[in-house]
C-alpha positions as CSV (number, residue, x, y, z in Angstrom):
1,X,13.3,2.1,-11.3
2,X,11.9,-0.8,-13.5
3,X,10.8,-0.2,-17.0
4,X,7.4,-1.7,-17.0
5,X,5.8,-3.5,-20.0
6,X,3.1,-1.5,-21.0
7,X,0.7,-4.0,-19.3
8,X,2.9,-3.4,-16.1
9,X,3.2,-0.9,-13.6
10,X,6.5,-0.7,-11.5
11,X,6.3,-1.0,-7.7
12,X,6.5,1.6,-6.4
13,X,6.0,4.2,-9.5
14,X,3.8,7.4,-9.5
15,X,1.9,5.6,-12.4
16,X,1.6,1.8,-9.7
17,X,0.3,4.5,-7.4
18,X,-2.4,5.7,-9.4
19,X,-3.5,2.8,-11.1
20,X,-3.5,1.5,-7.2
21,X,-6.0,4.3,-6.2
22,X,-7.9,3.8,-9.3
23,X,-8.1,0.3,-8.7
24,X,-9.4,0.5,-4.7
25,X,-12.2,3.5,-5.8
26,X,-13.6,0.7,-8.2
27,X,-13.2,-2.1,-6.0
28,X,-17.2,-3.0,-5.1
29,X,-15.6,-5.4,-1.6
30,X,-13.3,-2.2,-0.7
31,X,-16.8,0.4,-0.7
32,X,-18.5,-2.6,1.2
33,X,-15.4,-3.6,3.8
34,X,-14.1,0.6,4.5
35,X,-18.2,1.9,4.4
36,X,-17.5,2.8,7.7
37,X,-13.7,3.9,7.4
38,X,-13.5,7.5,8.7
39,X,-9.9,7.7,10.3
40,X,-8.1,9.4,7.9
41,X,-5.7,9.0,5.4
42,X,-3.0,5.9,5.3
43,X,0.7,6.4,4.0
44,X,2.8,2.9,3.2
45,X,6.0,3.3,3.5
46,X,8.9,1.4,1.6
47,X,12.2,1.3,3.2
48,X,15.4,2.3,1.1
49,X,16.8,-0.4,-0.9
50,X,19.8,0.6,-2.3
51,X,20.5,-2.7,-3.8
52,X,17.5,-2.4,-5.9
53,X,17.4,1.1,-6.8
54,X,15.9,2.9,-4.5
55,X,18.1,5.1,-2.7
56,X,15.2,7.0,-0.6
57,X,12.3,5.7,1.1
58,X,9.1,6.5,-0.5
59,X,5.8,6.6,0.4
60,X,2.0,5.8,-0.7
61,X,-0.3,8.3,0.4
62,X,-4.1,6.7,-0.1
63,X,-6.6,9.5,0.9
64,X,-8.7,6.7,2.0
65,X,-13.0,7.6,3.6
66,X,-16.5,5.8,3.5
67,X,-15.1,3.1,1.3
68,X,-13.8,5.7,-0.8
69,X,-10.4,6.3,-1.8
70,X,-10.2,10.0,-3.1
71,X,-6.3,10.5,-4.1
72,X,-3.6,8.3,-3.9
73,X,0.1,9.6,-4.8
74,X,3.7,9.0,-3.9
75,X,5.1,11.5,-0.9
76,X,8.3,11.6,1.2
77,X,8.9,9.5,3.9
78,X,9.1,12.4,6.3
79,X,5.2,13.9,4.9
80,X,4.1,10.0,5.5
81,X,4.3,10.7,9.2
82,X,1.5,13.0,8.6
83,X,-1.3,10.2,8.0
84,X,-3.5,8.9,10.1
85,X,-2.3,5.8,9.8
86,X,1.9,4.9,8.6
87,X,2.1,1.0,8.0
88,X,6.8,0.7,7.1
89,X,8.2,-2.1,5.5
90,X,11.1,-3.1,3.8
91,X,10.5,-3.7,-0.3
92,X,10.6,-7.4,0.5
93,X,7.9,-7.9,2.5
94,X,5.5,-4.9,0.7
95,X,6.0,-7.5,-2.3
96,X,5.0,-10.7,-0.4
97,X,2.0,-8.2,0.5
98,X,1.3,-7.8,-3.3
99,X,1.8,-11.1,-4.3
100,X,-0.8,-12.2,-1.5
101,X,1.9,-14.5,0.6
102,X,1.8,-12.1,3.6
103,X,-2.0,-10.6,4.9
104,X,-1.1,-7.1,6.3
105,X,-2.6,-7.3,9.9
106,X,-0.8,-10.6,10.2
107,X,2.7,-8.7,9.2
108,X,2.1,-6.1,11.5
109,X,1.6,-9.0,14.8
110,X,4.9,-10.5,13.3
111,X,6.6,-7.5,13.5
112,X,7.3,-7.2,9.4
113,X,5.8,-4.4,8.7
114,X,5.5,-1.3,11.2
115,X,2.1,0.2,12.4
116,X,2.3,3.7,13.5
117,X,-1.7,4.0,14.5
118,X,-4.7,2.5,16.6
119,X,-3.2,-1.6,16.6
120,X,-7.0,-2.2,17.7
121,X,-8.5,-0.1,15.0
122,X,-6.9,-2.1,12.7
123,X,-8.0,-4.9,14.1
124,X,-11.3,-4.4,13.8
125,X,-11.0,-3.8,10.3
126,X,-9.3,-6.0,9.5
127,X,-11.9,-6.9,6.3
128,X,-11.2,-3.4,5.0
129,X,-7.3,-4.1,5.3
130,X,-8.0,-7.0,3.4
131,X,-10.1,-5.7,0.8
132,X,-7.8,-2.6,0.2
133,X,-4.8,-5.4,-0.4
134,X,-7.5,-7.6,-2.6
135,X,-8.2,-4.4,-4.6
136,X,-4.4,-3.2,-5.1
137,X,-3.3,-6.7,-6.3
138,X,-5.5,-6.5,-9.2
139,X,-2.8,-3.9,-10.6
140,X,-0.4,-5.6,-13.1
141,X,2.9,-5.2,-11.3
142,X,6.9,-5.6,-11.8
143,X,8.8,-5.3,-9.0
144,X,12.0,-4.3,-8.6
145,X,14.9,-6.7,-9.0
146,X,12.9,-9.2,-11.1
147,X,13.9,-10.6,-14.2
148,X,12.1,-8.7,-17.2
């Protein structure tokens, strides 16, 4: 894993996760977009990449209802499955995701990242989808693989 700066937090880390969770809770435009969200929790799952580090895939588990988000922590892939909602993707295209050069709903028509989950749910909303993003790339991140 990446040794963050101290103004950093490495994708995917325990301590990315939390500030993450942290950072949707506060997010004003999140409580606004997801007032209505009651479907249950959503687990993002990042493929293996040995090359990088990451020898397992792990998963985001955001506890996500009302515009709410009331946990957020790292799980296996395998207890991901258990969400409501299991978006996959490799690490590439969860940090174009990040970085804002890829809009989730538009990843999942294209086939780069994986819904497992009502496609028309999503769908229709998709302003909470891009509110949660909004809200999680406010987290100072390093991702793996990047120079220090």
């Amino acid at each position: 894993m990446i040794s963050p700066s101290p103004a950093t937090f490495g994708f995917p880390s325990a301590a990315w996760v939390s500030a993450c969770g942290a950072a949707i809770d506060a997010s004003v435009a999140y409580r606004a977009a997801a007032a209505d969200w009651t479907y249950g929790a959503v687990a993002l799952v990042v493929r293996s990449a040995p090359d990088l580090g990451l020898a397992e895939p792990v998963a985001l588990w955001l506890e996500l209802d009302r515009g709410r988000c009331h946990g957020a922590r790292l799980v296996s892939a395998t207890d991901a499955t258990r969400a409501s909602f299991e978006i996959t993707a490799d690490y590439a295209t969860w940090k174009a995701v990040l970085r804002r050069e890829l809009a989730p709903v538009a990843g999942i028509m294209r086939g780069q990242l994986v819904l497992r989950g009502s496609l028309a749910l999503v769908v229709r909303n998709i302003g909470t989808a891009e509110a949660l993003v909004a809200a999680a790339t406010t987290v100072p991140t390093s991702f793996l693989g990047d120079a220090a």
